[in-house]
ROLO-176654 format. One record per residue (C-alpha): residue number from 1; x, y, z. Coordinates in Angstrom, 1 decimal. Layout:
! ROLO-176654
R num     px     py     pz
R NUM      X      Y      Z
...
//
This chain:
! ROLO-176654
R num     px     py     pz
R   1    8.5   -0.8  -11.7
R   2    9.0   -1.3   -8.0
R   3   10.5    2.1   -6.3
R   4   12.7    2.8   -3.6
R   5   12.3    6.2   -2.2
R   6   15.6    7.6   -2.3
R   7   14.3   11.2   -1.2
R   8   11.3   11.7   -0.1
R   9    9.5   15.1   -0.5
R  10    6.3   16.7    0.8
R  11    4.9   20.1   -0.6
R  12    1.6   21.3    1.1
R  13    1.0   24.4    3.0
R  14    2.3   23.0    6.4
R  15    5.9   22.4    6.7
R  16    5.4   18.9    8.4
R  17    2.2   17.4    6.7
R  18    1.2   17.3    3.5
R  19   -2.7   16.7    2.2
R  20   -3.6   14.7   -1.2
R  21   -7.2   14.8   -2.6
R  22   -8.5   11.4   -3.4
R  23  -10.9   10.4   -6.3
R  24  -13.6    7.9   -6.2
R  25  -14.3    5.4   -8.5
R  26  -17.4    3.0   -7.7
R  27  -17.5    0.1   -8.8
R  28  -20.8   -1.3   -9.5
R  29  -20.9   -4.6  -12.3
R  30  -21.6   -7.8  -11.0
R  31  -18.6   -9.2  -11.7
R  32  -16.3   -6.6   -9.7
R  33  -16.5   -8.3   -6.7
R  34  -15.1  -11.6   -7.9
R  35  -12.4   -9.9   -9.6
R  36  -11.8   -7.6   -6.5
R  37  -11.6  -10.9   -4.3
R  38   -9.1  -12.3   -6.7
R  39   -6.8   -9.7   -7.0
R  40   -6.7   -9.8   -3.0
R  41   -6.0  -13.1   -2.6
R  42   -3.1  -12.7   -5.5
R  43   -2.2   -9.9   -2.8
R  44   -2.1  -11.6    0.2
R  45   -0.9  -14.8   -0.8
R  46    2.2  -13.0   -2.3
R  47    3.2  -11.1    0.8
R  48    2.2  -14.7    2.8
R  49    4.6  -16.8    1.1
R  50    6.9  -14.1    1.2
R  51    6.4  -13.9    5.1
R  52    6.6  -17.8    5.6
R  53    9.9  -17.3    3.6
R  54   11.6  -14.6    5.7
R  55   10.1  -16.3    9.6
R  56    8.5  -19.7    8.7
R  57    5.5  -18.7   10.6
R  58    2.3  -18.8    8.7
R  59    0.1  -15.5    8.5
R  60   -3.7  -17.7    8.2
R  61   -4.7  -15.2    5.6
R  62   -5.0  -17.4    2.7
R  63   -4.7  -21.0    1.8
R  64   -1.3  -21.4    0.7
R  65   -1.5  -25.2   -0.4
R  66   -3.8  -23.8   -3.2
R  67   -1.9  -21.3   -4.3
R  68    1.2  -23.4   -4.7
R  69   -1.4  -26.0   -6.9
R  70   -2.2  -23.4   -9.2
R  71   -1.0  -23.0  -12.8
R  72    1.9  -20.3  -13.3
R  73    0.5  -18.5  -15.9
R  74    3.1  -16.3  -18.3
R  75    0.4  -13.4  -19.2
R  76    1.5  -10.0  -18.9
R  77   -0.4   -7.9  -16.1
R  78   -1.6   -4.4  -16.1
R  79   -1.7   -2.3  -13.1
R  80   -3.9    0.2  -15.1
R  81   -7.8   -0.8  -13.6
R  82  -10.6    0.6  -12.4
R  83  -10.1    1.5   -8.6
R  84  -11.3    2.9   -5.4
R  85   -9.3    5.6   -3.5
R  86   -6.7    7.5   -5.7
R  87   -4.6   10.3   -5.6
R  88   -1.4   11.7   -7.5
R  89    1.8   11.8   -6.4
R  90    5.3   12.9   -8.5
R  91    8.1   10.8   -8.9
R  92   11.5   11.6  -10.2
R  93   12.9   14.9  -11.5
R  94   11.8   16.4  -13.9
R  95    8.7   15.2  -12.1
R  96    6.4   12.6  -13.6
R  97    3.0   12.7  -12.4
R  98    1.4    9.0  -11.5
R  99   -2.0    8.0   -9.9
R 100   -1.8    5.8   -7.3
R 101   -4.1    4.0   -5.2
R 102   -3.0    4.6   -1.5
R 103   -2.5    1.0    0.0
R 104   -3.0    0.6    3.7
R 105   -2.7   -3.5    3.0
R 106    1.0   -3.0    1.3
R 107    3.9   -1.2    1.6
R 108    5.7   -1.2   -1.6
R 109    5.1    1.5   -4.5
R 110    4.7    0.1   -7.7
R 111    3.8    1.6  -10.4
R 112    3.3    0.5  -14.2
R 113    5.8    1.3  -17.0
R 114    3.0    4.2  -18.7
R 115    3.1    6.3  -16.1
R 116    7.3    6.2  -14.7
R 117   10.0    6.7  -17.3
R 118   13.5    6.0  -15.5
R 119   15.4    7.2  -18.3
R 120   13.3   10.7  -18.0
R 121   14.8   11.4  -14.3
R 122   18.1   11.9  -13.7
R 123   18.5   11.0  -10.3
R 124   16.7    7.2  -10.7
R 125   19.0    4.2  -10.0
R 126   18.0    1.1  -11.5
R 127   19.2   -1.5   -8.2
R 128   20.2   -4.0  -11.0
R 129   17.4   -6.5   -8.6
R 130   14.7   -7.4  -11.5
R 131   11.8   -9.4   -9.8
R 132   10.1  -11.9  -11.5
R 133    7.1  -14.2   -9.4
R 134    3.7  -15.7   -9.6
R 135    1.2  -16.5   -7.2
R 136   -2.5  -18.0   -7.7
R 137   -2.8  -17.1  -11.6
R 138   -1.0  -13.9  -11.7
R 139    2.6  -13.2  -13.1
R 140    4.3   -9.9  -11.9
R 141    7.7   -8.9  -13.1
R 142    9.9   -5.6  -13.9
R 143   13.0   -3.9  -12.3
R 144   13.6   -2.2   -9.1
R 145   14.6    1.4   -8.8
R 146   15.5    4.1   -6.1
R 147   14.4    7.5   -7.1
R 148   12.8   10.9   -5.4
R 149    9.0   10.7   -4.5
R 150    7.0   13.6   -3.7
R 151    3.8   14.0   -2.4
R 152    2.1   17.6   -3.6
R 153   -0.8   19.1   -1.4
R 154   -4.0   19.0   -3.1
R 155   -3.1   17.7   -6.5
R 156   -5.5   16.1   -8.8
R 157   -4.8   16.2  -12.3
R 158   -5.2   12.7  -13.7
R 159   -8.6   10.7  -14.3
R 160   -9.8    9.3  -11.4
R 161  -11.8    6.3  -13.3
R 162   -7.5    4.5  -13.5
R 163   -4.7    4.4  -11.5
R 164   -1.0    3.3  -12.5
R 165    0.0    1.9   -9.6
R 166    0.0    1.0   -5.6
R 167    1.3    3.3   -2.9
R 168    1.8    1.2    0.0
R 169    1.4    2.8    3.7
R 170    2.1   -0.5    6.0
R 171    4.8   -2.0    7.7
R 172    8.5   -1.3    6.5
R 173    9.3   -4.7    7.2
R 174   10.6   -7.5    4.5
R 175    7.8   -9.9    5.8
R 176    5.3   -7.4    4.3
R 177    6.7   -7.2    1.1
R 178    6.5   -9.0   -2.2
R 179   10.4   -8.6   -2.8
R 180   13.5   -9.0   -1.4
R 181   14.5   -5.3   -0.4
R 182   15.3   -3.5    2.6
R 183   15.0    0.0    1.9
R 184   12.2    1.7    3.4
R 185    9.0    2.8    1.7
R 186    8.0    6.6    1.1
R 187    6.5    7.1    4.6
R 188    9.3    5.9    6.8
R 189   11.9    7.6    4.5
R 190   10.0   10.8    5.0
R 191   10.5   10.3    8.7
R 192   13.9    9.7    9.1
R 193   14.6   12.6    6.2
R 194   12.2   14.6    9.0
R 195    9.7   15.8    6.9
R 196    7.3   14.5    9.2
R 197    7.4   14.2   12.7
R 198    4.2   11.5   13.4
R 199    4.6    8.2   10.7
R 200    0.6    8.6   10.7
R 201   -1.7    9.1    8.0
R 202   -5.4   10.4    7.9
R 203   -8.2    9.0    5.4
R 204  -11.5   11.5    5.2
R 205  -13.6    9.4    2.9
R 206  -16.8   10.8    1.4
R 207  -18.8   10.1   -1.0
R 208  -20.0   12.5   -3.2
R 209  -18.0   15.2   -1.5
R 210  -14.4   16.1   -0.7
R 211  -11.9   13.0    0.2
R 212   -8.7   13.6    1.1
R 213   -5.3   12.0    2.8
R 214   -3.4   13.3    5.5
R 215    0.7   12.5    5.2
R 216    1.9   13.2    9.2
R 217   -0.8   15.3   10.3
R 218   -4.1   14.7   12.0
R 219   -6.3   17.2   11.0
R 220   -9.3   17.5   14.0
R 221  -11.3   19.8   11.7
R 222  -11.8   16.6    9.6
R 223  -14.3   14.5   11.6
R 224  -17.0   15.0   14.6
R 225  -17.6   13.3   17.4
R 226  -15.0   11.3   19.7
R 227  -12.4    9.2   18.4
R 228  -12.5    5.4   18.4
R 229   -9.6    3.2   19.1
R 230   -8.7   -0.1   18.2
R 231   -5.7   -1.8   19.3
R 232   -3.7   -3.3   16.4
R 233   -2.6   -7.0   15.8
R 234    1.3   -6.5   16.4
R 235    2.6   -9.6   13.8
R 236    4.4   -6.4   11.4
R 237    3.0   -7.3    8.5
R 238   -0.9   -5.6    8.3
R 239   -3.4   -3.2    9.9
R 240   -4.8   -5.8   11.7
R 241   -7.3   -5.5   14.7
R 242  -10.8   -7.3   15.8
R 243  -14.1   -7.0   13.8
R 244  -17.2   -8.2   14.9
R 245  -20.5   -9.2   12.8
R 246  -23.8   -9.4   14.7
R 247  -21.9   -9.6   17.8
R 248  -19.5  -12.4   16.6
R 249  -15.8  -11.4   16.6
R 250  -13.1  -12.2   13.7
R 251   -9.9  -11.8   15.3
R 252   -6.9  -10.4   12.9
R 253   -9.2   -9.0   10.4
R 254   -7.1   -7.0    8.1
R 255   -8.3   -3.2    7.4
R 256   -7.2   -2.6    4.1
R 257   -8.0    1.0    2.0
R 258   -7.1   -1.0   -1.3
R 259  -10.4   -2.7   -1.0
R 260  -13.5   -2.7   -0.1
R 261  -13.7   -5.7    1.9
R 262  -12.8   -6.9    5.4
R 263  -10.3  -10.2    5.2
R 264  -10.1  -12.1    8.4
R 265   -9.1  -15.9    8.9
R 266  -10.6  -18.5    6.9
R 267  -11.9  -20.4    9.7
R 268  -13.2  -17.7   12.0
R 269  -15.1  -16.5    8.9
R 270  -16.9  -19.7    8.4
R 271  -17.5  -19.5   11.7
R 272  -19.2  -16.1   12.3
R 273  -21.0  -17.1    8.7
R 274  -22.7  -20.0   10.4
R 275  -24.1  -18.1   13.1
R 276  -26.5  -15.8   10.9
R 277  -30.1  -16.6   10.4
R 278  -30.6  -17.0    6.6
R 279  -27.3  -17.3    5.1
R 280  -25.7  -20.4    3.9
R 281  -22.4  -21.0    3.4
R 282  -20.5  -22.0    0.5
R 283  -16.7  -23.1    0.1
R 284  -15.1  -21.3   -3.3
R 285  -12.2  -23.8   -5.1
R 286  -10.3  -20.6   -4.2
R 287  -10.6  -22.0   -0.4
R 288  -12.3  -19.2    0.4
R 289  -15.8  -19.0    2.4
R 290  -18.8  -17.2    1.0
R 291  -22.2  -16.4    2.6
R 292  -25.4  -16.2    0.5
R 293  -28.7  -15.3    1.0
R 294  -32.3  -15.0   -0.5
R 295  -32.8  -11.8   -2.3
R 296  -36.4  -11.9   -1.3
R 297  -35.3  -12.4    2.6
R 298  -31.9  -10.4    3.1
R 299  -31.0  -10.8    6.5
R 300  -29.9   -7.9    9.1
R 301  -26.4   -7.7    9.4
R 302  -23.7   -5.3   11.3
R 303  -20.3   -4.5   11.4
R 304  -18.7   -3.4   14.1
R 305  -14.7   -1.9   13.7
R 306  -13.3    0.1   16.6
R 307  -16.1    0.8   18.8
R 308  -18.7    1.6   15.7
R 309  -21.1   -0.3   14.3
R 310  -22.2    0.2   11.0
R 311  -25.9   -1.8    9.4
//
C-alpha cells in the first residue's frame, strides 16, 4: 500500500517535535551487500525514469538503457526484510502499529499489506489510483490510500530484525516519486497542519547504544562538537551534496539513511576508483563500477562528507 497522509499527527513530550527510537539491525552475510546494491538500484532507477518522465532531464544515477533491457518479471515482492534504521509509527484509527525504515532517499510511505488493514480504519480512502510497475527485475504493485499517520515519541514495540515498509523524508516533489500523486508526504503535511514549525529531521545513530529520530526539532544535547555543513545539490529530487575519497571528490553523491552506501555518478566513481593504489576496477552487467582489492594488502581509504573525514 502506498499512503497519503491525510492528517498527520505527532505525540511526544514537546508540542512541536516529536522523537522515535530507532532499532538496528546489522547486517553481516556475504551476500547482503549484493542484494543491498540491487534493491538500490531497483530504487533509484524507479524514481529516475519517473523523473525523466515528469522533466525529460536525466538524473545520472543509474544506467537507464539497462534497466529498460531487463526482463519484467511477474513475482510478487515483500517489503518484510532484514533492515538497518527502524522505528514505529501508527497509521489509521483505531491505530495500527507498522515498522518502518525511515528513508532519507524517498519520499513515499509504503508499507506491506501485513502490517496496514484499510478496512480496520475508518477514516482511510482508498484513491481508486492502483499502481502497477517494474523496473530492473522487480515488480511492485497495490493501491493507493489517504489515511491519518502519527508519529508517537519513543515507541518501540515491534522486532527490530524486520520492517514492513518505507517512510520516505525527501523531496515532496512528483520527480522524486515512484507514482503519479501529488499529495504531500507525512513531513510536509505535518508542516502545513503546523505540527511542526522546522520541515527538519535529526538522526543520532549509535551503535550499541541509544538511536533516535528527531521530527521538527534539533535537539543540541544530542551531539558534541561544532556542526558541519554541506551545501545540498538543489535538482528536488535527493539529499545530494559532494563526497570526497582520498581527496578525490564525487559530485551529487546521494546521502541516503536507507542504506549503507554512498551512490554518486557512474563515471565520477570509476573515476575516483582509478586513482587508488591497489584497487582494480571492475564493470558489474548491472552498469555499475566496483573496486576490489587484495585481502592480504587492503589499501587506506577515507571518506570525507561535510567537513569530516572518516578512515
Amino acid at each position: 500500500f502506498l499512503l497519503l497522509p491525510a492528517l498527520a499527527l505527532l505525540s511526544g513530550s514537546l508540542a512541536s517535535a516529536s522523537q522515535i527510537t530507532l532499532s538496528h539491525t546489522d547486517r553481516s552475510n556475504p551476500d547482503s551487500f549484493h542484494a543491498e546494491r540491487r534493491s538500490l538500484l531497483n530504487k533509484y532507477a524507479g524514481f529516475a525514469k519517473r523523473h525523466f518522465n515528469s522533466t525529460g532531464q536525466h538524473l545520472d544515477i543509474v544506467d537507464l538503457h539497462y534497466a529498460d533491457k531487463q526482463k519484467r518479471a511477474s513475482g510478487k515482492t515483500s517489503l518484510r526484510y532484514n533492515t538497518y534504521w527502524t522505528g514505529s509509527i501508527l497509521v489509521g484509527s483505531p491505530p495500527q502499529p507498522a515498522p518502518v525504515v525511515f528513508d532519507t532517499g524517498s519520499s513515499d510511505l509504503i508499507l506491506d499489506k501485513s502490517f496496514y488493514n484499510p478496512k480496520k480504519s475508518l477514516p482511510s480512502n482508498n484513491l481508486i489510483e492502483p499502481f502497477d510497475f517494474s523496473y530492473f527485475n522487480l515488480r511492485v504493485y497495490g493501491d493507493i490510500y489517504s489515511d491519518y499517520v502519527s508519529i508517537s515519541y519513543g515507541r518501540e514495540d515491534f522486532d527490530g530484525d524486520l520492517a514492513g515498509g518505507k517512510f520516505g523524508l525527501s523531496f515532496s516533489t512528483i520527480q522524486n516519486s515512484g507514482f503519479d500523486v501529488k499529495q504531500d508526504p507525512f513531513i510536509w503535511a505535518a508542516k502545513k497542519q503546523h505540527l511542526i514549525q522546522p520541515s527538519s529531521f535529526q538522526f543520532t545513530f549509535r551503535h550499541g547504544g541509544k538511536a533516535s529520530l528527531n521530527i521538527g526539532l534539533f535537539n543540541s544535547f544530542k551531539h558534541s562538537g561544532l556542526i558541519s555543513w554541506a551545501d545540498k545539490i538543489s535538482d528536488k529530487s535527493f539529499w545530494r551534496t559532494s563526497v570526497e575519497l582520498n581527496g578525490n571528490k564525487i559530485e551529487n553523491a546521494i546521502i541516503d539513511s536507507g542504506t549503507n552506501v554512498i551512490t554518486g555518478p557512474n563515471d565520477q566513481v570509476k573515476a575516483v576508483l582509478d586513482q587508488l593504489d591497489g584497487v582494480w576496477v571492475e564493470q558489474s552487467p548491472d552498469g555499475t563500477y566496483q573496486g576490489r582489492y587484495s585481502c592480504q594488502n587492503p589499501p587506506n581509504l577515507h571518506f570525507t562528507v561535510a567537513g569530516q573525514t572518516f578512515k
